[in-house]
C-alpha positions, 0 to 999 in steps of 0.5 A: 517523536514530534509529529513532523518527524512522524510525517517525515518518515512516512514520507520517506517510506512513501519514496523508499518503496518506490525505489530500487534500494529496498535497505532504505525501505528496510531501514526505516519500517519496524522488524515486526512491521504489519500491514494489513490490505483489506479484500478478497478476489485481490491478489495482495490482499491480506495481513503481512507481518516483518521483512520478509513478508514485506518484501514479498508482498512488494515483490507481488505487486511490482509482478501484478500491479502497473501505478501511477498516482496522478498527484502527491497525497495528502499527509495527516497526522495526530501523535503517532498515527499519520494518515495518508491520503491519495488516489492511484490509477492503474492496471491489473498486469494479467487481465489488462484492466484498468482501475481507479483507486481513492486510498487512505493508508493509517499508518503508525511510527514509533521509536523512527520506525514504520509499524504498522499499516492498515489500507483503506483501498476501493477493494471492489475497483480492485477486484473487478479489475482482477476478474478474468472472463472465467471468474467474473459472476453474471450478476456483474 
């Protein structure tokens, strides 16, 4: 596929996952999809792999996470990677605490299809904006 076909689908990944219709979101991402979001201490955190495991790790973020992205990111791309970048602000739904998160998304298409998805994400701004009084260390 030509790389404005490439930017193309993840861009229309970018608004499936904001949609309520989760079959356009299915349509255009790989059955043996993987996606991969760094951290610890981060609920969402971990490698998810096919429909299912999407899906769920979807459902966990809508549960967890309230964001906004204060303006469109950037698309870049090179044969069938397309790197996309912004920055998402946000609270953590069960502490309250707000954070600022720089991203970049590696994403590969093949065949029309999302395959894979490494994050690049501010783990710590994250983290920390997870941490209950309980858990927070004193040499925070």
């Amino acid at each position: 596929m030509s790389i404005e076909k490439n930017v193309q689908i993840v861009k229309d990944f970018f608004a499936a996952m904001g949609s309520e219709n989760k079959q356009d979101l299915l349509a255009i991402i790989a059955e043996d999809i993987e996606w991969i979001i760094p951290g610890e201490g981060w609920p969402l955190a971990g490698t998810h792999r096919g429909h299912a495991e999407l899906g769920a790790v979807l459902k966990k973020a809508s549960e967890e996470v309230e964001m906004t992205y204060p303006k469109p990111p950037e698309f870049v791309a090179q044969g069938d990677r397309v790197m996309v970048v912004g920055v998402a602000t946000g609270k953590i739904k069960a502490t309250n605490k707000p954070f600022k998160d720089d991203w970049v998304f590696d994403i590969t298409v093949r065949n029309g299809k999302v395959t894979k998805i490494r994050e690049y994400i501010d783990t710590q701004a994250l983290a920390r904006a997870s941490e209950t009084a309980a858990s927070a260390r004193p040499d925070h």
